[in-house]
N, CA, C, O and CB atoms as a CASP TS submission, in Angstrom:
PFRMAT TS
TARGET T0000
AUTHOR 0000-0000-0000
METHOD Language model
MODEL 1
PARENT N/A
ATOM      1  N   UNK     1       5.150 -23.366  -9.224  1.00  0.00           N
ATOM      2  CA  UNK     1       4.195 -22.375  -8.738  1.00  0.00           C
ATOM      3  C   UNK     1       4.649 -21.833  -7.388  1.00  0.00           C
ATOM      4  O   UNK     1       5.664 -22.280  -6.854  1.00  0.00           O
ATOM      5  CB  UNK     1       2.781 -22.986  -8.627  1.00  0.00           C
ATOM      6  N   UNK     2       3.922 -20.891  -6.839  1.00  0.00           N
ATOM      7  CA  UNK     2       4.439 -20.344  -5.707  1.00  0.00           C
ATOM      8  C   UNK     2       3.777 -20.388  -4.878  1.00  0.00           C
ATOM      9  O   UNK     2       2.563 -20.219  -4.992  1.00  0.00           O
ATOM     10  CB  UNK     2       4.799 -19.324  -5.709  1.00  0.00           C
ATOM     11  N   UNK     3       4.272 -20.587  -3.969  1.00  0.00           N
ATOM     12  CA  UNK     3       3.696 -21.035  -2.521  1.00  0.00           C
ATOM     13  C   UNK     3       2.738 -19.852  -1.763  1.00  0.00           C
ATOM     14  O   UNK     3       2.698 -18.731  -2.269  1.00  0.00           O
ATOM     15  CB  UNK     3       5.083 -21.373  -1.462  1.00  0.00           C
ATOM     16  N   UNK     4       2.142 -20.083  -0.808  1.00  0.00           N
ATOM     17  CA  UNK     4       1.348 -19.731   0.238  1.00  0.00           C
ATOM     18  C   UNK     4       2.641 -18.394   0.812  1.00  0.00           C
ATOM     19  O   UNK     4       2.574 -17.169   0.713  1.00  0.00           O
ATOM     20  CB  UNK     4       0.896 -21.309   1.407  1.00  0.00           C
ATOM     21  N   UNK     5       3.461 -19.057   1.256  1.00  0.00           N
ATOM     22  CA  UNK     5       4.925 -18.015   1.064  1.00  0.00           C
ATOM     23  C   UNK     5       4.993 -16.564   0.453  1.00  0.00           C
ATOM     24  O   UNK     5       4.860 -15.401   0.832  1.00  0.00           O
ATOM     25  CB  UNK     5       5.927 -18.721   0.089  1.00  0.00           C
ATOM     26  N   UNK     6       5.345 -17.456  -1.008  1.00  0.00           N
ATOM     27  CA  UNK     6       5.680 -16.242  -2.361  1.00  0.00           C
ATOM     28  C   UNK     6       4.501 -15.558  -2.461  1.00  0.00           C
ATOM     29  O   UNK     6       4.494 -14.329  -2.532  1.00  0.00           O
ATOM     30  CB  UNK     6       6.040 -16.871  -4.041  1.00  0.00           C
ATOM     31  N   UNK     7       3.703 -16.083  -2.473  1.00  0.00           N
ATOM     32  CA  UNK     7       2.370 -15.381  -2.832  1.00  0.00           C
ATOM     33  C   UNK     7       1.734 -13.725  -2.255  1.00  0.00           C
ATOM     34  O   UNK     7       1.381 -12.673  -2.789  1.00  0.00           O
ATOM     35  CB  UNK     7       1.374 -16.460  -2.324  1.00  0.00           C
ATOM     36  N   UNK     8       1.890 -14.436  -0.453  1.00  0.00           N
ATOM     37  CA  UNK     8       1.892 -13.462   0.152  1.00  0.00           C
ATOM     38  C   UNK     8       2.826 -12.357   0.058  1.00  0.00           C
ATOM     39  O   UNK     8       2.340 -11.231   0.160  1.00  0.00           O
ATOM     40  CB  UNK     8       1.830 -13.835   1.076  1.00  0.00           C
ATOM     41  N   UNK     9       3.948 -12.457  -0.099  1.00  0.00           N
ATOM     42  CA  UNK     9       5.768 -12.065  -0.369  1.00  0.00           C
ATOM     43  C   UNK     9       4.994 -10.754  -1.607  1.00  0.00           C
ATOM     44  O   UNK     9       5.076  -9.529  -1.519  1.00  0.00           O
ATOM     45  CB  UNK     9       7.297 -13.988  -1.422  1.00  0.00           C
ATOM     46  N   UNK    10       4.310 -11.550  -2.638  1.00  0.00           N
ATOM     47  CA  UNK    10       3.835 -10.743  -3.796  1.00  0.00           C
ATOM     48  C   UNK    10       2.607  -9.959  -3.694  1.00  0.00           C
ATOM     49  O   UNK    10       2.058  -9.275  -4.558  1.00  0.00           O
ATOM     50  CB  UNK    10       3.652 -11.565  -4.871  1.00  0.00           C
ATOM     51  N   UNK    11       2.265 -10.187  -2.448  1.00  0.00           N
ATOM     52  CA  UNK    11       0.845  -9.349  -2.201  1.00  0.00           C
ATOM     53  C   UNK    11       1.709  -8.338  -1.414  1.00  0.00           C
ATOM     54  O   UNK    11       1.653  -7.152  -1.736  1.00  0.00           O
ATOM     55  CB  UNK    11      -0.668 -10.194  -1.229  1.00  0.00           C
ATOM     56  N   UNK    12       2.462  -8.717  -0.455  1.00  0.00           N
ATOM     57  CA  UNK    12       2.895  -7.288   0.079  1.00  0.00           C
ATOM     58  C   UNK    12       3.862  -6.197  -0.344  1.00  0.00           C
ATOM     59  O   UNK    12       4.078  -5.067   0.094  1.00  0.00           O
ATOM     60  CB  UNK    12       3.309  -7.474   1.142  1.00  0.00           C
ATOM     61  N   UNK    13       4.401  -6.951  -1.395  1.00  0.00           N
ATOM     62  CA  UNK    13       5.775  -6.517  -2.228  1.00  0.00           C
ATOM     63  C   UNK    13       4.437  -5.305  -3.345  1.00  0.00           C
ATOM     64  O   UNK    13       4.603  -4.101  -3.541  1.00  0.00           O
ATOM     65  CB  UNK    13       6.972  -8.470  -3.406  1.00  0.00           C
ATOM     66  N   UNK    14       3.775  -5.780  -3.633  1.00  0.00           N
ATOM     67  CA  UNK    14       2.473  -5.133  -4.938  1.00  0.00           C
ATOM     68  C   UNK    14       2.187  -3.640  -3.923  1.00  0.00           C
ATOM     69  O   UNK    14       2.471  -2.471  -4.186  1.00  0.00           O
ATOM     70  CB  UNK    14       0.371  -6.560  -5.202  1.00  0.00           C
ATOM     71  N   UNK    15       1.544  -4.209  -2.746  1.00  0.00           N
ATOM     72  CA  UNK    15       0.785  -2.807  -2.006  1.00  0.00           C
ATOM     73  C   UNK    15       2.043  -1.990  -1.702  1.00  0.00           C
ATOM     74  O   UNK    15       1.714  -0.874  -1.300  1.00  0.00           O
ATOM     75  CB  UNK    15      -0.223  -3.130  -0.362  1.00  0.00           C
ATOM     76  N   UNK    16       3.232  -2.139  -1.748  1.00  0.00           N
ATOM     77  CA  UNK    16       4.296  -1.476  -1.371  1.00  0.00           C
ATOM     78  C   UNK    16       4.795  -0.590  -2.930  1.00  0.00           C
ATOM     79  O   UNK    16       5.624   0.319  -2.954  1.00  0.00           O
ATOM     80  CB  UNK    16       5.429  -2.656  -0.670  1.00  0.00           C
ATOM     81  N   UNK    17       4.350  -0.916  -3.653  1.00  0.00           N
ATOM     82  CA  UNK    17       4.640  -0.142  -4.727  1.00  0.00           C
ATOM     83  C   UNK    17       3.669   0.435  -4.821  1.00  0.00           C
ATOM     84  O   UNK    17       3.995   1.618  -4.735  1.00  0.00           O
ATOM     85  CB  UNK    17       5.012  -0.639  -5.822  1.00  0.00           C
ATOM     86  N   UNK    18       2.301   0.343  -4.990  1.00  0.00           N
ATOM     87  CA  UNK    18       1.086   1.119  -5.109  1.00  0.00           C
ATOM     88  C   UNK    18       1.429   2.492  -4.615  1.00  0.00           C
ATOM     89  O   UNK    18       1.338   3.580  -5.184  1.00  0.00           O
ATOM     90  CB  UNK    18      -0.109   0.491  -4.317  1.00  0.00           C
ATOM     91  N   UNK    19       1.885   2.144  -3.304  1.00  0.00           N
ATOM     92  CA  UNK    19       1.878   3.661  -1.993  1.00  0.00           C
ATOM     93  C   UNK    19       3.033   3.831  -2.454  1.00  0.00           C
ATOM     94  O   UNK    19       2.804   5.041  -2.468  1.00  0.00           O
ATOM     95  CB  UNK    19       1.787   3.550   0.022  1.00  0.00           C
ATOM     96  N   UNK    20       4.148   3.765  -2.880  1.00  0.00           N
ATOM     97  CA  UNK    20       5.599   4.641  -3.460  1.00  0.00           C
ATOM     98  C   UNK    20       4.358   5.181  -4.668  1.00  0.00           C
ATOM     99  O   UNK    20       3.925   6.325  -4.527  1.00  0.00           O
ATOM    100  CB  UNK    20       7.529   3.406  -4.225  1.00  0.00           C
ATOM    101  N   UNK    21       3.870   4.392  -5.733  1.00  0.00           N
ATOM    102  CA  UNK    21       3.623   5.597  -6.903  1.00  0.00           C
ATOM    103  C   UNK    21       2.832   6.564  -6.888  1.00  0.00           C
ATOM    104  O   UNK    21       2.963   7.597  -7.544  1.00  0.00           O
ATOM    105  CB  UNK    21       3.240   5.217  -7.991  1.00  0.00           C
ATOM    106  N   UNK    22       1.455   6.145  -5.713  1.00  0.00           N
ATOM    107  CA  UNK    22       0.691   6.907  -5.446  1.00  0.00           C
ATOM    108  C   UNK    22       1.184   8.250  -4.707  1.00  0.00           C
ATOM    109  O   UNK    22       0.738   9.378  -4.922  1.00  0.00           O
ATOM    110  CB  UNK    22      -0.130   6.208  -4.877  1.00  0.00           C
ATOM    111  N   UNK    23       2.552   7.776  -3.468  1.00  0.00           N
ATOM    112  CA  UNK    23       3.019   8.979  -2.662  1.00  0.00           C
ATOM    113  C   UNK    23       3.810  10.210  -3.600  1.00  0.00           C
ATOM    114  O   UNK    23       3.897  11.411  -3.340  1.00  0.00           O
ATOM    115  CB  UNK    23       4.093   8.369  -1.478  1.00  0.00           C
ATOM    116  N   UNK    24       4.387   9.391  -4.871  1.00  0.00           N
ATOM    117  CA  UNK    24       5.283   9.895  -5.657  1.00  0.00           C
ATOM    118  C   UNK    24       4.375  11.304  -6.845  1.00  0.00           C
ATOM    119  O   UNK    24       4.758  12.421  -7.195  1.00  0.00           O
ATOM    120  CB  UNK    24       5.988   8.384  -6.464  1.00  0.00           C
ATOM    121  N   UNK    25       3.340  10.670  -7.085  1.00  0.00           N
ATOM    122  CA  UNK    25       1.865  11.217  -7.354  1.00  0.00           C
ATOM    123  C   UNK    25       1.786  12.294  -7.140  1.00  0.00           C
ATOM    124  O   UNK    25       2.008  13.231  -7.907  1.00  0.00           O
ATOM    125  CB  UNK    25       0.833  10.749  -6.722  1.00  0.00           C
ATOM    126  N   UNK    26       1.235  12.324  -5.337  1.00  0.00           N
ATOM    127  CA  UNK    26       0.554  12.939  -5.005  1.00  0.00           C
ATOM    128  C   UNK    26       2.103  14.400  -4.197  1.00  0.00           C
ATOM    129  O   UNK    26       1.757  15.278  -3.406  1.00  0.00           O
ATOM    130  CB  UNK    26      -0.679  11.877  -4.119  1.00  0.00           C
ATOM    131  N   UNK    27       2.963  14.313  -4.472  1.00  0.00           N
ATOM    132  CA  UNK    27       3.886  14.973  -4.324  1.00  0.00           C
ATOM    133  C   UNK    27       4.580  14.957  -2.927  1.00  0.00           C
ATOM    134  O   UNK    27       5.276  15.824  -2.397  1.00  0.00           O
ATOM    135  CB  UNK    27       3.495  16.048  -4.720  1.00  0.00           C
ATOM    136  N   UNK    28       4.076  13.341  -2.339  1.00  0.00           N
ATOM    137  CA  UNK    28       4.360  13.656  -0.899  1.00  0.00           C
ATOM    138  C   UNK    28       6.490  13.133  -0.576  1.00  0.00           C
ATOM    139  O   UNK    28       6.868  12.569   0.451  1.00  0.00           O
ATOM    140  CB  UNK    28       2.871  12.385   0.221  1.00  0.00           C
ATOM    141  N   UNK    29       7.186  13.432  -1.436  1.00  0.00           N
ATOM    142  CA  UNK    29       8.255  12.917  -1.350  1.00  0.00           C
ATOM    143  C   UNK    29       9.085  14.641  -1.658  1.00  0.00           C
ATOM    144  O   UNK    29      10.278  14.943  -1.638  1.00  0.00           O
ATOM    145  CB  UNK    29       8.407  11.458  -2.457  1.00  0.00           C
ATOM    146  N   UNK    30       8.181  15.260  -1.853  1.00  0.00           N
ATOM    147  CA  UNK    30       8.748  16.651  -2.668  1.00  0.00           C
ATOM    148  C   UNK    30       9.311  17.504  -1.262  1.00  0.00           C
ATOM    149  O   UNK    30       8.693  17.336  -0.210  1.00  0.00           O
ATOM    150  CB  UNK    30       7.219  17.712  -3.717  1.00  0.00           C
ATOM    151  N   UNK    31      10.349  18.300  -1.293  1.00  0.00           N
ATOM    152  CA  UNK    31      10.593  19.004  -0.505  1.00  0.00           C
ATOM    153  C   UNK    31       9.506  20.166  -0.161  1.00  0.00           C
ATOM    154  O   UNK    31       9.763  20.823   0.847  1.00  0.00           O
ATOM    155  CB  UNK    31      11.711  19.324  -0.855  1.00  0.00           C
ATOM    156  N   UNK    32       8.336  20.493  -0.866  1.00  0.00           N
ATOM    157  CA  UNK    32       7.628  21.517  -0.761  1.00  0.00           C
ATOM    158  C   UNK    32       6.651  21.188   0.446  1.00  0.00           C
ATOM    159  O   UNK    32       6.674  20.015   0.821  1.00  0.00           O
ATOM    160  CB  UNK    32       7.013  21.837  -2.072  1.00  0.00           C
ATOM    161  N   UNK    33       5.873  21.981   1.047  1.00  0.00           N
ATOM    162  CA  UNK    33       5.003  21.486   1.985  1.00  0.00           C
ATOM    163  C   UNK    33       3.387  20.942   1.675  1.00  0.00           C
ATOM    164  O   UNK    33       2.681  21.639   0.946  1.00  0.00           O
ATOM    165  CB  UNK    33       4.995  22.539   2.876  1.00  0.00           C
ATOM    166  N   UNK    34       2.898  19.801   2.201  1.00  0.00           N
ATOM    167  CA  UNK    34       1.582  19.335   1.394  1.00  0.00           C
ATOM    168  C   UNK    34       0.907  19.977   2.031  1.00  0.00           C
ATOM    169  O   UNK    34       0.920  20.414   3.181  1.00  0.00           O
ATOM    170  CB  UNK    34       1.071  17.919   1.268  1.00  0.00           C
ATOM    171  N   UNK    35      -0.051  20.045   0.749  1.00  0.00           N
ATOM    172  CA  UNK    35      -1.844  20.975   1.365  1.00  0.00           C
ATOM    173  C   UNK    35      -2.660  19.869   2.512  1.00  0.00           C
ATOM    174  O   UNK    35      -2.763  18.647   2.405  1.00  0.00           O
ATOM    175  CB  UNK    35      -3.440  21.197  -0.504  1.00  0.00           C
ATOM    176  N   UNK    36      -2.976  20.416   3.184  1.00  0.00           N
ATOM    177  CA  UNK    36      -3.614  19.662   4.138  1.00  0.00           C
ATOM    178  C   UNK    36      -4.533  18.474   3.306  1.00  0.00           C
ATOM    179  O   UNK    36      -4.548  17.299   3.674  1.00  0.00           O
ATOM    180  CB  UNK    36      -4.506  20.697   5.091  1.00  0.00           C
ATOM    181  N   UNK    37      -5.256  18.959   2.179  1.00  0.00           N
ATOM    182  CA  UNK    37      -5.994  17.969   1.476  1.00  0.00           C
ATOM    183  C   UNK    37      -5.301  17.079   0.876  1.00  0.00           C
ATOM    184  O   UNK    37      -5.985  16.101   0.574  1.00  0.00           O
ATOM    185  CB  UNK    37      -6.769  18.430   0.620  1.00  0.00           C
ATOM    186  N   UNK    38      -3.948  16.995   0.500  1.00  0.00           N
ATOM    187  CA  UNK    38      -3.059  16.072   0.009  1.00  0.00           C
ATOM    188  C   UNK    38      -2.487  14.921   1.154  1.00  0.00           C
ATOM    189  O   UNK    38      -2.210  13.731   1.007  1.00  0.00           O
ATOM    190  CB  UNK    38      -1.918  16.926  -0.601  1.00  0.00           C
ATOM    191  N   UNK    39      -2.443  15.698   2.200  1.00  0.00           N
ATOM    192  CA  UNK    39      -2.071  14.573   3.582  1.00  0.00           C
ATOM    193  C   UNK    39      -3.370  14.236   3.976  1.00  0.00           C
ATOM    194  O   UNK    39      -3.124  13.181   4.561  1.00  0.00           O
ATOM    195  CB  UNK    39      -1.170  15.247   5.078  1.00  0.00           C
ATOM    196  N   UNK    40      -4.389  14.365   4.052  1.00  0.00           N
ATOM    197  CA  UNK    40      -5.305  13.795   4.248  1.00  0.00           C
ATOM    198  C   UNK    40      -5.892  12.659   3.186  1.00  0.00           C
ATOM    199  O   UNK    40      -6.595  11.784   3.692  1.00  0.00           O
ATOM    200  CB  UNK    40      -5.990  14.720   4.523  1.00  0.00           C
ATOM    201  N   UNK    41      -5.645  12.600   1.680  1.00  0.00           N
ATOM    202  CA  UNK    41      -5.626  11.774   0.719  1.00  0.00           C
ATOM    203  C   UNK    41      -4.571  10.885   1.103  1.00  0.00           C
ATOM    204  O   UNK    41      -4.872   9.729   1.400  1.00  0.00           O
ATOM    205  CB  UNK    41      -5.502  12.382  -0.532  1.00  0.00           C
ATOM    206  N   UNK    42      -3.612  11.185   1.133  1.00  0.00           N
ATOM    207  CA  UNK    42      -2.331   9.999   1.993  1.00  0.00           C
ATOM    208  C   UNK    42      -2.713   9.188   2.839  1.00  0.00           C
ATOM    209  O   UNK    42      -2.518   7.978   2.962  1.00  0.00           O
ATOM    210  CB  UNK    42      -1.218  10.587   2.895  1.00  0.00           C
ATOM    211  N   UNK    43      -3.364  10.038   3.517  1.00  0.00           N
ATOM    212  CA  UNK    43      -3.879   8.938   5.010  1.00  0.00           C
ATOM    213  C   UNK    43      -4.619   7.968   4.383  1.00  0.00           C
ATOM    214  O   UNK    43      -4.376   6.762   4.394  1.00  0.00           O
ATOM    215  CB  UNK    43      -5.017   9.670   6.381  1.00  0.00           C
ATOM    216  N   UNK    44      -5.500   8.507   3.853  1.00  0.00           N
ATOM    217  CA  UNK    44      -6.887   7.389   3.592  1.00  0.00           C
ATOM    218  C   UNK    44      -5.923   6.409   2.426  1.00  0.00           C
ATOM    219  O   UNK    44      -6.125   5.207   2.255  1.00  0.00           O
ATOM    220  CB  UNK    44      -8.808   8.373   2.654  1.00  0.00           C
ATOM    221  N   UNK    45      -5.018   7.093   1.807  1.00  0.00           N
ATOM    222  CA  UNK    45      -4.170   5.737   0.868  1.00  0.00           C
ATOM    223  C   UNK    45      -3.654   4.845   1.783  1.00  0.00           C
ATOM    224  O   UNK    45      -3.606   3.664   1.440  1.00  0.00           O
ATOM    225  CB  UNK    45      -2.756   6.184  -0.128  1.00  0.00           C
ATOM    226  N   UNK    46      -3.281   5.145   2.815  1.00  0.00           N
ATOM    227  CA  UNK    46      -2.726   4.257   3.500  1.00  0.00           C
ATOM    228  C   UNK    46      -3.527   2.987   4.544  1.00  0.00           C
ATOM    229  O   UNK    46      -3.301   1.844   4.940  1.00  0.00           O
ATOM    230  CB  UNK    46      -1.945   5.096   4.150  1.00  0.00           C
ATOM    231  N   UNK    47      -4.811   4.285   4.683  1.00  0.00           N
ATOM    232  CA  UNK    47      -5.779   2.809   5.546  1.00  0.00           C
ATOM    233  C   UNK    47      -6.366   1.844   4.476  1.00  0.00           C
ATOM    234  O   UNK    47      -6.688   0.671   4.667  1.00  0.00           O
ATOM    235  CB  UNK    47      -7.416   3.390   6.574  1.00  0.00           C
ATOM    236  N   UNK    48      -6.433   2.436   3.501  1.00  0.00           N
ATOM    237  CA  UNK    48      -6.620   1.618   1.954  1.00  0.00           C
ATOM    238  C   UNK    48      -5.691   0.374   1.683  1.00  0.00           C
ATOM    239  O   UNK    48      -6.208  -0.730   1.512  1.00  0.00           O
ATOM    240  CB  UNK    48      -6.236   2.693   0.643  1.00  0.00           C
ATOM    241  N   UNK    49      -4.899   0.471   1.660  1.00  0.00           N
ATOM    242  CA  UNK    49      -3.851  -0.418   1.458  1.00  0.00           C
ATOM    243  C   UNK    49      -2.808  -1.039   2.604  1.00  0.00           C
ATOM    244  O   UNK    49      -1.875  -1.816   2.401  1.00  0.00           O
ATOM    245  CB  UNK    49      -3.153   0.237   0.562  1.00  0.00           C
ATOM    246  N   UNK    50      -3.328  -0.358   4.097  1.00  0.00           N
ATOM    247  CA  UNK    50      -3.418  -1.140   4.949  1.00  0.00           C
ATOM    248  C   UNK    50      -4.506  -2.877   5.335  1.00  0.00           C
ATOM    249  O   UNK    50      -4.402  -3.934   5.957  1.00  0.00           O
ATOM    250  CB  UNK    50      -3.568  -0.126   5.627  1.00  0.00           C
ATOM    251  N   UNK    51      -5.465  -2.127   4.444  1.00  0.00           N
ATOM    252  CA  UNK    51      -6.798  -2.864   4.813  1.00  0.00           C
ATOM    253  C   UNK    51      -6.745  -4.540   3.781  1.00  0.00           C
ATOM    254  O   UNK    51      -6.931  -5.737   3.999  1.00  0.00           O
ATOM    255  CB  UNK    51      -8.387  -1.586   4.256  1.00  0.00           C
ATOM    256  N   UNK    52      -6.323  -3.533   2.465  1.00  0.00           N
ATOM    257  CA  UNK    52      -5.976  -4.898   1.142  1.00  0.00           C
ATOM    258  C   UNK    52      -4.713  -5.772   1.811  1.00  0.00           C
ATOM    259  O   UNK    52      -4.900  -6.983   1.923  1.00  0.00           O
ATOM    260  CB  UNK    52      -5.257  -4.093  -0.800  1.00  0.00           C
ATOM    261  N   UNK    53      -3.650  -5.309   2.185  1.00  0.00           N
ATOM    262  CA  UNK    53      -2.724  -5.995   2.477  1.00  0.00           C
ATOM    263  C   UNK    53      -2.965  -6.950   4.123  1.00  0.00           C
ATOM    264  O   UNK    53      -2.198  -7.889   4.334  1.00  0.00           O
ATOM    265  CB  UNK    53      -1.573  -4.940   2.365  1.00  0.00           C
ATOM    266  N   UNK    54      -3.922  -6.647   5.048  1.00  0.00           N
ATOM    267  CA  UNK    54      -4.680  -7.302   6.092  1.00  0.00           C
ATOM    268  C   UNK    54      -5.414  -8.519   5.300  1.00  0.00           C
ATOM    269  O   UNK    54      -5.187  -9.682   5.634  1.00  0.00           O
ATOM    270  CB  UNK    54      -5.756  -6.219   6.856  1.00  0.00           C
ATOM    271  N   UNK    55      -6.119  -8.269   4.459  1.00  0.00           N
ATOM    272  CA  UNK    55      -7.382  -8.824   3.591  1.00  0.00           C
ATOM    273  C   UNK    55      -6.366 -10.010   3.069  1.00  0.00           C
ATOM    274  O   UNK    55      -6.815 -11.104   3.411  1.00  0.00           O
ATOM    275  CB  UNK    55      -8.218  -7.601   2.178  1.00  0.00           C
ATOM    276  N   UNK    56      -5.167 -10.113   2.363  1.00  0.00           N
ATOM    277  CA  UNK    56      -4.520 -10.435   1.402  1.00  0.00           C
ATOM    278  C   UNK    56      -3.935 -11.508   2.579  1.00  0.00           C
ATOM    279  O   UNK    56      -4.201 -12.704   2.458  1.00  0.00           O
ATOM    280  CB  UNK    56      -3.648  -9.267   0.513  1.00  0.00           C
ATOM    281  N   UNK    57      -3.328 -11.147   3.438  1.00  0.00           N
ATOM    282  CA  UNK    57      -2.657 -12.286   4.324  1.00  0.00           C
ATOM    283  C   UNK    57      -3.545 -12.866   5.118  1.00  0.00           C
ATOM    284  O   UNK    57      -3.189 -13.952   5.577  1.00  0.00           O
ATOM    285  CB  UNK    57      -1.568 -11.851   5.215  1.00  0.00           C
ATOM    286  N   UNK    58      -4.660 -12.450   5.439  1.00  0.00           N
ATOM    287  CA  UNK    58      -5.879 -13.669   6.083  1.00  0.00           C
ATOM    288  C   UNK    58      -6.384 -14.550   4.908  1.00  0.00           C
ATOM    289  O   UNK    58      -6.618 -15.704   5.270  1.00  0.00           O
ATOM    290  CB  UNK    58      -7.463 -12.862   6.817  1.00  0.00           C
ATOM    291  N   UNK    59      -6.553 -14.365   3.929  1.00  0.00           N
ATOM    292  CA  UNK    59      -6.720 -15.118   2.625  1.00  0.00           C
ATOM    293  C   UNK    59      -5.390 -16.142   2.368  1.00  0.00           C
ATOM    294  O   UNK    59      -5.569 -17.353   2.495  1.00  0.00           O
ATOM    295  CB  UNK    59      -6.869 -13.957   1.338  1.00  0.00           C
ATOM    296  N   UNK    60      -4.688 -15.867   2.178  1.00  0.00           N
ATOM    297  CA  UNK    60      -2.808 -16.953   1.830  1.00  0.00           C
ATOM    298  C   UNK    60      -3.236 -17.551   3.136  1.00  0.00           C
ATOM    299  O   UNK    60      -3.746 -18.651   2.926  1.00  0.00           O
ATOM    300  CB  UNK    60      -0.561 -15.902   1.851  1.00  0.00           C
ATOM    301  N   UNK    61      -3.216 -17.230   4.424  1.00  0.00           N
ATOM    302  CA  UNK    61      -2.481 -17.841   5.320  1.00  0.00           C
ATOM    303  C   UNK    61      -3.544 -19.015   5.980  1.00  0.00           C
ATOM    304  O   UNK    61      -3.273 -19.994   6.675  1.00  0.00           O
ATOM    305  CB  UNK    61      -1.866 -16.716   6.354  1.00  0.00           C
ATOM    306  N   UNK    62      -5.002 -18.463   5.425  1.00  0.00           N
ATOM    307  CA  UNK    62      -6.035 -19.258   6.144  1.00  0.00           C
ATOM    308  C   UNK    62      -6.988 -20.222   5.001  1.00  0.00           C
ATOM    309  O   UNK    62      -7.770 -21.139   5.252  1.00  0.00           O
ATOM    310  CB  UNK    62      -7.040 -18.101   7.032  1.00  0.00           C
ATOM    311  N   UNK    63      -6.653 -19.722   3.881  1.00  0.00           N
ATOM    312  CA  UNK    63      -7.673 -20.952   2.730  1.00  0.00           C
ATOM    313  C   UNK    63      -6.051 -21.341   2.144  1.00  0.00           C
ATOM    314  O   UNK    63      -5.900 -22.183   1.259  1.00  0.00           O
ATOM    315  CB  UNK    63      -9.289 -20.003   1.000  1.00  0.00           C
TER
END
């Protein structure tokens, strides 16, 4: 099984793909320029999955 370690390793390795497919999505990798409402959806993806991946390592590191 995997440790307190791996675990975390797999919680942050997970939210790191979320935001590539979501950025990939939402066209923010495209040479074209984003609509203000598309960078503003970015942002909030990111305090989103800033917040799970905070959540995720106080959980592994403290129970």
């Amino acid at each position: 099984m995997l440790g307190k370690f791996g675990i975390l390793v797999a919680i942050l390795v997970l939210v790191l793909i979320f935001f590539i497919v979501i950025s990939l999505g939402a066209g923010a990798f495209s040479k074209k320029d984003l609509k203000p409402e598309t960078k503003k959806y970015l942002k909030s993806v990111k305090i989103l999955l800033s917040i799970i991946a905070i959540v995720g390592a106080i959980l592994v590191l403290f129970l």
